[in-house]
MARLUMKE-116815 format. One record per residue (C-alpha): residue in three letters; x, y, z. Coordinates in steps of 0.25 Angstrom, whole numbers, always signed. Layout:
// residues N
rest|xx|yy|zz
ALA|X|Y|Z
...
***
This chain:
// residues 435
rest|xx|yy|zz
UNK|-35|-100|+29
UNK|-43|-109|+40
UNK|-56|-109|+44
UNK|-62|-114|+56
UNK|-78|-116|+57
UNK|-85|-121|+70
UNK|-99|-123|+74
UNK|-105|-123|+89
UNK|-115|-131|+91
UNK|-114|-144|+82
UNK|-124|-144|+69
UNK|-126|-154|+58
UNK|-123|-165|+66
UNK|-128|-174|+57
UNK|-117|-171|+47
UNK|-106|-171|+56
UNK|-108|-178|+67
UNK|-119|-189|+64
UNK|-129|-182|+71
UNK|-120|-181|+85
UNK|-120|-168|+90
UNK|-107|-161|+91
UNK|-102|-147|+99
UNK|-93|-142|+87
UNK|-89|-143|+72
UNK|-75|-135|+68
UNK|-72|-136|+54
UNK|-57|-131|+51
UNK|-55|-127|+36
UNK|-39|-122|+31
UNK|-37|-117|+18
UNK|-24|-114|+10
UNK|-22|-106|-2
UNK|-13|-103|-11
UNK|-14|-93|-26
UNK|-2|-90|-35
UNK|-5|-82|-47
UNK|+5|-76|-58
UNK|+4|-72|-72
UNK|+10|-63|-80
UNK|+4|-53|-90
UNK|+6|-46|-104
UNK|-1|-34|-110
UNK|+1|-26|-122
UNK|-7|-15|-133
UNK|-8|-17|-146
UNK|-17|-5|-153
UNK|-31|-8|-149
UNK|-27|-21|-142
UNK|-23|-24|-128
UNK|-17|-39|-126
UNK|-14|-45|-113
UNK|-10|-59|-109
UNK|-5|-66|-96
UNK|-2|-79|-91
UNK|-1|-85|-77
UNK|-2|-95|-69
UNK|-9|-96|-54
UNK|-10|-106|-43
UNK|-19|-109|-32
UNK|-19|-118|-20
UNK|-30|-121|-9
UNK|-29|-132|+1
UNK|-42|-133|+10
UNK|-43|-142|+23
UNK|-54|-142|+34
UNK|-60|-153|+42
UNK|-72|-153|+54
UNK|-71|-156|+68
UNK|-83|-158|+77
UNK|-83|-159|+92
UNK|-92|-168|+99
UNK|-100|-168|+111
UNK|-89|-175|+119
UNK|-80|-162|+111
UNK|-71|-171|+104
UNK|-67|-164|+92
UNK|-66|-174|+79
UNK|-66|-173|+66
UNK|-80|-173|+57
UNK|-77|-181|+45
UNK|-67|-182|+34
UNK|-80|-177|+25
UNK|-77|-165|+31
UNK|-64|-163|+29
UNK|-57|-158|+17
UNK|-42|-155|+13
UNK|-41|-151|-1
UNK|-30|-146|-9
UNK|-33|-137|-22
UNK|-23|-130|-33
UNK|-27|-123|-44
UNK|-17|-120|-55
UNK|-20|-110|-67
UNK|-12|-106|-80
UNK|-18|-97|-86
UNK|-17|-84|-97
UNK|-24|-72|-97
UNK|-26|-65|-114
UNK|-33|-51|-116
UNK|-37|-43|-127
UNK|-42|-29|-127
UNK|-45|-23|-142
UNK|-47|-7|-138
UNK|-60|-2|-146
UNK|-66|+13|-148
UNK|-71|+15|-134
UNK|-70|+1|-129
UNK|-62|-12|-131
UNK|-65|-28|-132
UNK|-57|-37|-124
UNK|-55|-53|-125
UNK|-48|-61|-113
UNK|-46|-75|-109
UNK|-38|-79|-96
UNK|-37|-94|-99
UNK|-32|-103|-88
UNK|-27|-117|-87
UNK|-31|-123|-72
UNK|-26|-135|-66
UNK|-35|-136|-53
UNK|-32|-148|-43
UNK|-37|-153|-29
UNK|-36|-163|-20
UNK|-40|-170|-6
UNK|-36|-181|+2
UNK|-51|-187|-1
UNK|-48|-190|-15
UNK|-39|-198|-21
UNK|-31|-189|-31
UNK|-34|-174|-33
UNK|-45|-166|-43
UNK|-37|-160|-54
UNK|-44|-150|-65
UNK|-39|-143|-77
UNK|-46|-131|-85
UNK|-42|-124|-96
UNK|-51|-109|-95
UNK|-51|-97|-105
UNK|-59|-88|-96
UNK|-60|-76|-107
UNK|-67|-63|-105
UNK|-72|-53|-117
UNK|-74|-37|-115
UNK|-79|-27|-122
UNK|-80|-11|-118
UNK|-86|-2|-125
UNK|-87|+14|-121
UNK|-103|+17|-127
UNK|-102|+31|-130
UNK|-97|+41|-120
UNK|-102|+37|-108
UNK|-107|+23|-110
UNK|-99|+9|-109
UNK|-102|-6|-112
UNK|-94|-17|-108
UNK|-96|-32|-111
UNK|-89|-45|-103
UNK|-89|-58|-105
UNK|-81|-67|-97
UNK|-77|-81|-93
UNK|-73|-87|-81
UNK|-70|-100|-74
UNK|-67|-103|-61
UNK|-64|-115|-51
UNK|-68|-117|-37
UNK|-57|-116|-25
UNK|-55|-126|-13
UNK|-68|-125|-8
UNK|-76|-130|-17
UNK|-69|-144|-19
UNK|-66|-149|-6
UNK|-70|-162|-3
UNK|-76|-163|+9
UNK|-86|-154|+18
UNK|-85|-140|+23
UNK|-93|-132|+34
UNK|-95|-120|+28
UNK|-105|-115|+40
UNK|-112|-120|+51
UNK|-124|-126|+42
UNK|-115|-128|+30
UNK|-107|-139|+23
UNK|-102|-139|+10
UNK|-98|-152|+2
UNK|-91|-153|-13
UNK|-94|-163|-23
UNK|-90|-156|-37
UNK|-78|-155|-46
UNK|-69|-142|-45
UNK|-79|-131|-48
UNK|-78|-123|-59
UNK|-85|-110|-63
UNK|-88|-104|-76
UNK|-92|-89|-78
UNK|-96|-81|-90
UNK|-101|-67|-87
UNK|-107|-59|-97
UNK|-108|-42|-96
UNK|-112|-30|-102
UNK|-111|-18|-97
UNK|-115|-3|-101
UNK|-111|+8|-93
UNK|-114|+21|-93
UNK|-107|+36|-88
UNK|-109|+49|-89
UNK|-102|+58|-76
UNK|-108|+70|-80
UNK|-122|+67|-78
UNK|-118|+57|-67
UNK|-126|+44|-73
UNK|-118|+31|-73
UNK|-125|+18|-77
UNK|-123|+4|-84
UNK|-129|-10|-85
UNK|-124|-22|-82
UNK|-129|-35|-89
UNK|-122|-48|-83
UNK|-123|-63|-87
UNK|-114|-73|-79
UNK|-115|-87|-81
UNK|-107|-97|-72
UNK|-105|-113|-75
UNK|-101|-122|-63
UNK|-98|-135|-62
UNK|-104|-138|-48
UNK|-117|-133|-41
UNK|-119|-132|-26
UNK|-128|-142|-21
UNK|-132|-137|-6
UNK|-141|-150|+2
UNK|-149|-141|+14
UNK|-152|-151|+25
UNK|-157|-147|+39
UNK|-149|-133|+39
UNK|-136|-140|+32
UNK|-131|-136|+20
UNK|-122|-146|+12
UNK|-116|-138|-1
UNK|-111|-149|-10
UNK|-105|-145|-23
UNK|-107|-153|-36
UNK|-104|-154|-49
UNK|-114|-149|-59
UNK|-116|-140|-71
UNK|-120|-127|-65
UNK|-123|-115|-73
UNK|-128|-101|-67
UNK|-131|-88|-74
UNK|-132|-74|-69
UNK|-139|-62|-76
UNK|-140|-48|-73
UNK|-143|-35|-77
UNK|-138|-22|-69
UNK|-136|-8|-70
UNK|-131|+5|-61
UNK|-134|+19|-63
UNK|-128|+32|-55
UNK|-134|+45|-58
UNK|-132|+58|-52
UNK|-144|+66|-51
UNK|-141|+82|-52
UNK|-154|+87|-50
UNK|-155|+77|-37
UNK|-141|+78|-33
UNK|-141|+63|-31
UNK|-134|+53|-34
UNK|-142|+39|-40
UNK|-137|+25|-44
UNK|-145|+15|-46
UNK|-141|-1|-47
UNK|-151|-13|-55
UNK|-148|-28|-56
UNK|-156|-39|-62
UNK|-149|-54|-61
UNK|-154|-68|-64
UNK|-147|-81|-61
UNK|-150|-94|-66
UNK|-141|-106|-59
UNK|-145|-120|-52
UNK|-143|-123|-38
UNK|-144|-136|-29
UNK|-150|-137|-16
UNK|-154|-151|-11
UNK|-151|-159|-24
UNK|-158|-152|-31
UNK|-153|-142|-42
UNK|-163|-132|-46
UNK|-162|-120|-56
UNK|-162|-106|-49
UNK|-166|-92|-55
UNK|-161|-80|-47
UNK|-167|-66|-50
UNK|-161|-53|-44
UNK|-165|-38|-44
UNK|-158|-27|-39
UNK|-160|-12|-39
UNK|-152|-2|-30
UNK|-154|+15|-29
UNK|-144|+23|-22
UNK|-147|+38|-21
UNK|-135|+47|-15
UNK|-138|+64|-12
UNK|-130|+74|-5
UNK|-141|+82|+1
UNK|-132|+93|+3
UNK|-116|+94|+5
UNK|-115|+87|+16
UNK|-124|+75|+17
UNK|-128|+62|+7
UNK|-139|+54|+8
UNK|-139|+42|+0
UNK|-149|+30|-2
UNK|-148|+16|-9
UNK|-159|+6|-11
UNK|-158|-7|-14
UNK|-169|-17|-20
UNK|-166|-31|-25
UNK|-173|-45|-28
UNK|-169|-60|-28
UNK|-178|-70|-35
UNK|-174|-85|-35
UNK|-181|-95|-44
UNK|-178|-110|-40
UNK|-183|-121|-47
UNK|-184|-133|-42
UNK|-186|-150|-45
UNK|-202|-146|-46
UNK|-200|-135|-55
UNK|-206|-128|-46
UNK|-200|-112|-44
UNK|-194|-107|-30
UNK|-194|-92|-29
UNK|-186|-84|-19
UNK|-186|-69|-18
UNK|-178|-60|-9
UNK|-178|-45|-10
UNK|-169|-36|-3
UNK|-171|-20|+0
UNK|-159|-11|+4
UNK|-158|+2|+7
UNK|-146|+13|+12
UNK|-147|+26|+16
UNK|-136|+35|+19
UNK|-134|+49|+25
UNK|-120|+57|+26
UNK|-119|+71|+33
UNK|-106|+79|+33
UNK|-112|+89|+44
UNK|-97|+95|+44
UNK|-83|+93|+41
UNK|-82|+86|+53
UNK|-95|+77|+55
UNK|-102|+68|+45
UNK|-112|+58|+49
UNK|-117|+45|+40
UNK|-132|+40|+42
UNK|-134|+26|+37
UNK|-146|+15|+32
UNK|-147|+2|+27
UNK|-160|-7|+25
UNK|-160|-20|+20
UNK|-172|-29|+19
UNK|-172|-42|+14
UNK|-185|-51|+9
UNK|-186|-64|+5
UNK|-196|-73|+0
UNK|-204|-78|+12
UNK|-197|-74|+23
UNK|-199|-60|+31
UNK|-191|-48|+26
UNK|-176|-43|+33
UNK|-174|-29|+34
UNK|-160|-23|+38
UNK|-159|-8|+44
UNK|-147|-2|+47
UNK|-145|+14|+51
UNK|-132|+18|+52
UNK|-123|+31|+57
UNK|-111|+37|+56
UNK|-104|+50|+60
UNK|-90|+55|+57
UNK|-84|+65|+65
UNK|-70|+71|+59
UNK|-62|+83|+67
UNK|-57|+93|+59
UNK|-40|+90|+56
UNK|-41|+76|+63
UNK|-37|+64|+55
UNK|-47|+55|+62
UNK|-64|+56|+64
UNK|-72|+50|+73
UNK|-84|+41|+67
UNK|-97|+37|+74
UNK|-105|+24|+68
UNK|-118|+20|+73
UNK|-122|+6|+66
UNK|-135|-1|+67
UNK|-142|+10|+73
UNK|-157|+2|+72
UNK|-152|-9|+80
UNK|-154|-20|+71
UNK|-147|-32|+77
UNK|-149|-44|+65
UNK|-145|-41|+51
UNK|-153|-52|+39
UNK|-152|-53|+26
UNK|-159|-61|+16
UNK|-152|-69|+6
UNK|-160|-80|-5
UNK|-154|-88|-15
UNK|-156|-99|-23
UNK|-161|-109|-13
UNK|-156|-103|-1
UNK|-160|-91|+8
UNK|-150|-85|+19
UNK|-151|-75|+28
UNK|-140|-69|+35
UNK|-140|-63|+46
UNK|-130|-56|+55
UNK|-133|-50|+69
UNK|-131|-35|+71
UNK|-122|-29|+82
UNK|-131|-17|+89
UNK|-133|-2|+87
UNK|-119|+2|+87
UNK|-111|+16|+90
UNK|-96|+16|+84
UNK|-85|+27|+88
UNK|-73|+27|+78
UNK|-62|+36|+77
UNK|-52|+36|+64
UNK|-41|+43|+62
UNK|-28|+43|+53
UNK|-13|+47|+56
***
């Protein structure tokens, strides 16, 4: 894969080019890889027990090379600096085994795997001396449990164990434009990931009297050995990862429910979620503890007013509430709220004509800034002759005109908004057909 990244007019000057003002930079990036995975597997019953077991090996290489060219005033076109050049080679070889074991119950069964491994990780550059080499032995086990509650009613409980490394591009040793206002730096060993996640789930199912429902209850924990620090200085960012403890946990709570109503003849589902992460994050040499708080609730409601036409609404509410502490032990709070809303109305007037009105709103709030509101009404009519294989289709996108699209988003420390333009009020013509 290559990758070519150019930027018209010259910006950071002071990075790359001492302060001297420069027409061009052009950063060429190529990337190889290659992945070989076999194994082999064997499963068999035994009464109530189901055994499996298989053993494989895979094998993965990445090479990465990229340097950046500036081109001066006079256009002379030269190399930036060897900082800014990298040429990396990165192989990754796993044994590993794969045991199961599934004891059937009334109902329901209880499973236990483990998939341990035995990775040989090693990578090199020409800027050190002799290559990185890594060894980890992992068991990675995962236990289950399913149980049918009843007659309609199930539960299910997860836990799992996963580790995993990072790839080429996260320990390449030099600098990498990854935008126009971006470089990002490594200083860290090979990274590595470990994940537990805990679930329980109760579900619930009764097609007769058209009610679905189940909760979800969610816990994740992640331990990495490497934090991202980010140094934000006149518009530049500089990520730069290091080597630290870092530990992050995620709860949440969330539920659906579908229900049918007869007397109504509509449709109703409904979506809750309640989440809280807790993590560190590094901004400017400074590593401050971080609560996150989101809420969610979503309503769709779906009606065929008669045979031949539906009208269906969803509306969407949800809240983001960041906590940031910092070296004064003082409290930062961030807030964003976002509002959604769709509306949808579909008319067969015939066998032959059907027509599909369309609306999104979107608005997006964020803690002292002005609010962003998105509206966008939509047509479509479809128009099928009577023994053709084909129909025309006419589209009519944007029909308020709005020319920018914006969109709010906050996290810990940072706040971005996107924004894309919009092409015009627009009228599409399409014919399909099959033969």
């Amino acid at each position: 894969m290559d990758e070519s990244l150019k930027i018209l007019p010259g910006i950071q000057q002071e990075l790359v080019n001492d302060g001297a003002g420069y027409l061009k930079l052009d950063q060429q990036v190529h990337s190889k890889s290659i992945f070989v995975n076999q194994s082999v597997t064997y499963k068999t019953k035994f009464k109530q027990l189901i055994l499996s077991s298989s053993a494989g090996t895979s094998f993965e290489r990445n090479k990465l090379n990229s340097n950046l060219y500036k081109t001066d005033s006079a256009n002379n076109t030269s190399v930036v600096g060897n900082r800014f050049k990298n040429d990396v080679d990165f192989d990754h070889l796993s044994l590993f085994g794969k045991a199961s074991l599934i004891y059937l119950l009334p109902k329901g069964s209880f499973s236990i795997e483990t998939s341990p491994s035995y990775d040989f990780i090693i990578y090199a550059s020409p800027e050190k001396s002799q290559a990185t080499k890594h060894k980890y032995f992992l068991i990675n086990p995962i236990i289950e449990f399913r149980k049918n509650m009843g007659k309609y009613s199930e539960l299910n409980f997860r836990y799992a164990q996963q580790t995993e490394f990072g790839q080429i591009n996260e320990i390449y040793p030099g600098t990498i434009l990854v935008n126009y206002r971006q470089f990002n730096f490594n200083e860290t060993p090979l990274p590595k990931t470990d994940a537990n996640s805990f679930v329980l789930r109760y579900s619930y199912r009764k097609p007769l009297k058209m009610l679905f429902y189940s909760i979800h209850l969610n816990y994740n924990s992640t331990k990495q050995n490497f934090i991202n620090s980010y140094i934000i200085d006149k518009g530049l960012t500089k990520s730069i990862a290091i080597d630290f403890r870092n530990k992050t946990d995620n709860y949440a709570i969330n539920g659906n429910l579908s229900k049918y109503l007869f007397f109504m003849e509509t449709s109703l589902s409904a979506y809750a979620n309640l989440g809280l992460q807790k993590g560190s994050s590094f901004y400017n040499n400074e590593i401050t503890p971080f609560d996150t708080y989101n809420v969610t609730l979503s309503i769709t409601a779906r009606k065929k007013i008669f045979n031949t036409a539906t009208i269906s609404i969803t509306g969407e509410m949800a809240k983001f509430i960041n906590h940031q502490n910092t070296l004064q032990n003082a409290i930062v709070k961030n807030e964003t709220k976002t509002s959604k809303l769709k509306a949808g109305w579909q008319h067969n007037l015939n066998s032959q004509i059907s027509y599909t009105l369309s609306y999104a709103f979107t608005s997006y709030q964020q803690s002292l800034q002005q609010a962003v509101r998105n509206s966008f009404p939509d047509l479509q009519v479809k128009y099928a002759p009577t023994k053709w294989k084909s129909y025309f289709e006419f589209q009519c996108t944007n029909l308020a005109n709005q020319n920018l699209y914006k969109q709010i988003n906050s996290n810990t420390n940072q706040l971005s908004v996107f924004q894309i333009p919009l092409r015009e009020r627009t009228f599409l013509l399409k014919y399909l057909f099959t033969f």
